[in-house]
N, C-alpha and C positions, 0 to 999 in steps of 0.2 A: 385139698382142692388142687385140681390143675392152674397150671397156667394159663387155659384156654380160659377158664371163668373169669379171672383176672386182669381181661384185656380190656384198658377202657376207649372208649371210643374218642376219636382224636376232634378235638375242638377247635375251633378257628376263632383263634383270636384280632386276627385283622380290626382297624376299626374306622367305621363307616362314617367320614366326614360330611358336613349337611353342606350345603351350596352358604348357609351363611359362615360358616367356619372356615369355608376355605376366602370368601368374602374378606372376611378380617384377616386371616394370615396374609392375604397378599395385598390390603389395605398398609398394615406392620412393615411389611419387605418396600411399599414406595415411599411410607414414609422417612423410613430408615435410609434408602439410596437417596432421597431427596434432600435428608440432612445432609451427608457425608457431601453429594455437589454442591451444596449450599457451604460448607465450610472451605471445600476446598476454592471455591469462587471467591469465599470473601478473603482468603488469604493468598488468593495469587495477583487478582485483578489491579491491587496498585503497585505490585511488581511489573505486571503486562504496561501498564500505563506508563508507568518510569521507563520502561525499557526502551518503547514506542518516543516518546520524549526527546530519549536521548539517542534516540536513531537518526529525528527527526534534526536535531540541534546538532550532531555531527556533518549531516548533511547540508544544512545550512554552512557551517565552517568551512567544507571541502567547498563550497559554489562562490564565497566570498572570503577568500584565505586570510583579508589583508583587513579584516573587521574586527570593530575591538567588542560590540556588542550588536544584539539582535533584540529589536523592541518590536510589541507587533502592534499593527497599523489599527486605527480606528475603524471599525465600522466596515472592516476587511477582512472576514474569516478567513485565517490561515495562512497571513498577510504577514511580513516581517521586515520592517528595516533594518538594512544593516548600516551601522554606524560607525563613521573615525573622527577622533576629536571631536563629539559632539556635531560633525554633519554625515547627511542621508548620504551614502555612498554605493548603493544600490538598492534592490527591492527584491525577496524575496516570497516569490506566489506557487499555489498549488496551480499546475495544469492536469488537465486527464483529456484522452481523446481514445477514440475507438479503433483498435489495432486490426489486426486478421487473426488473434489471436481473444479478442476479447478488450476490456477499456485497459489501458497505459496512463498509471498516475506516477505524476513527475512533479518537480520542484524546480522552476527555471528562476538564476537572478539574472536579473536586469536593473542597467542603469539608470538613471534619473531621466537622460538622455534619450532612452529607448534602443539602448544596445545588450545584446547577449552578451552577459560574462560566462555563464556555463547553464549547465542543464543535471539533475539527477533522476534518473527512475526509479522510483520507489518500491512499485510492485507493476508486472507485466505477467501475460501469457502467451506471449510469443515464440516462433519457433526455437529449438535451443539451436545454434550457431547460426542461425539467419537473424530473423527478427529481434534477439534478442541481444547484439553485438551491437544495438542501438545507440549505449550508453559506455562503446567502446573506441577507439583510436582504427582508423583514420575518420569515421563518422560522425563521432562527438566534436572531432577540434573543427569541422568547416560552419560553426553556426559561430564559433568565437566573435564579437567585434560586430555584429551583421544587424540589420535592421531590419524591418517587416516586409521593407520592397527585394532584400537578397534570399527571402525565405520561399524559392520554388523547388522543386524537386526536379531532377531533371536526369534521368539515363545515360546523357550524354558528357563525360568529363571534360569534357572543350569549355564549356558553359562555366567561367569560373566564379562568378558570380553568385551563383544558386547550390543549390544543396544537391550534391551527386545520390542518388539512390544506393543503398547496400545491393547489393549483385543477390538476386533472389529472394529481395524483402520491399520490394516496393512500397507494399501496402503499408507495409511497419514505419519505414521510411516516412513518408507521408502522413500517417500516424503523429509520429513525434513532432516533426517540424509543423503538424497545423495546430497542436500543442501549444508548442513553444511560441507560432506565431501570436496565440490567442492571447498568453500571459503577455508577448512586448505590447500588444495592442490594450491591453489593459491597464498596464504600468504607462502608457503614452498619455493615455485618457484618465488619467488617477492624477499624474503628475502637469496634464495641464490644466486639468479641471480644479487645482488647489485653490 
């Protein structure tokens, strides 16, 4: 016999998946990437949270250097006294206000009194070296000491009184300080309404 008889004819083994096969293999693939997010969520999330925490409690530290403890306020979400020797020695509050960049969440303390000790920005999207030098020197230190009546913004440096603008961040400017304003006016109203 030749080898021409001997030729057999080539088969196609491929094999023809039905719409419900491929149904369950990719049912299998979401469950499977669903677990794997599902674990990696339950094992990072009270990492995220402690982190957040102690982001948050450093920040409070830095705004009231000279506190021995932070208790947080009744009935005040997000609300924190700080305390020495067992008295309220300021108050710290969440502000947020709406930048040129999007909302500016901040953490201002203030006094019992209704005076600015400091301010911190949390999270901004402000421009980077305009808007966002908000929570930087010479900016940061002219709210020190100041009360609700010295919280204006003003272009003008002559004006000592008020809050000079950052040079090409108005918006941001004004942003922050009606912030800041809001948290003394709330801490005024918290502390007289006791």
């Amino acid at each position: 016999m030749s080898d021409e008889n001997n030729i057999e004819p080539k088969v196609n083994h491929e094999k023809k998946y039905s719409i419900f096969q491929i149904a369950i293999n990719l049912t299998i693939a979401c469950f499977i990437s669903g677990a794997i997010i599902a674990v990696t969520y339950f094992i990072t999330a009270p990492v995220a949270v402690k982190t957040a925490a102690k982001i948050k409690t450093d920040a409070m530290k830095s705004l009231v250097t000279n506190a021995q403890k932070f208790n947080s306020v009744k009935n005040k979400t997000g609300w924190f006294a700080a305390e020495k020797d067992g008295k309220v020695i300021a108050y710290v509050v969440p502000a947020e206000s709406k930048g040129y960049g999007g909302a500016i969440s901040m953490l201002v303390s203030v006094t019992p009194e209704g005076k600015i000790i400091d301010f911190a920005i949390l999270d901004s999207n402000e421009t980077p070296g305009l808007g966002q030098n908000a929570d930087k020197e010479p900016f940061k230190s002219q709210f020190k000491g100041k009360g609700t009546k010295d919280l204006v913004v003003v272009k003008d440096a002559t004006k000592v009184n008020n809050i000079q603008a950052m040079t090409g961040a108005t918006i941001s400017s004004k942003a922050v300080t009606k912030g800041i304003k809001e948290a003394v006016e709330q801490v005024s109203q918290f502390v007289g309404g006791k």
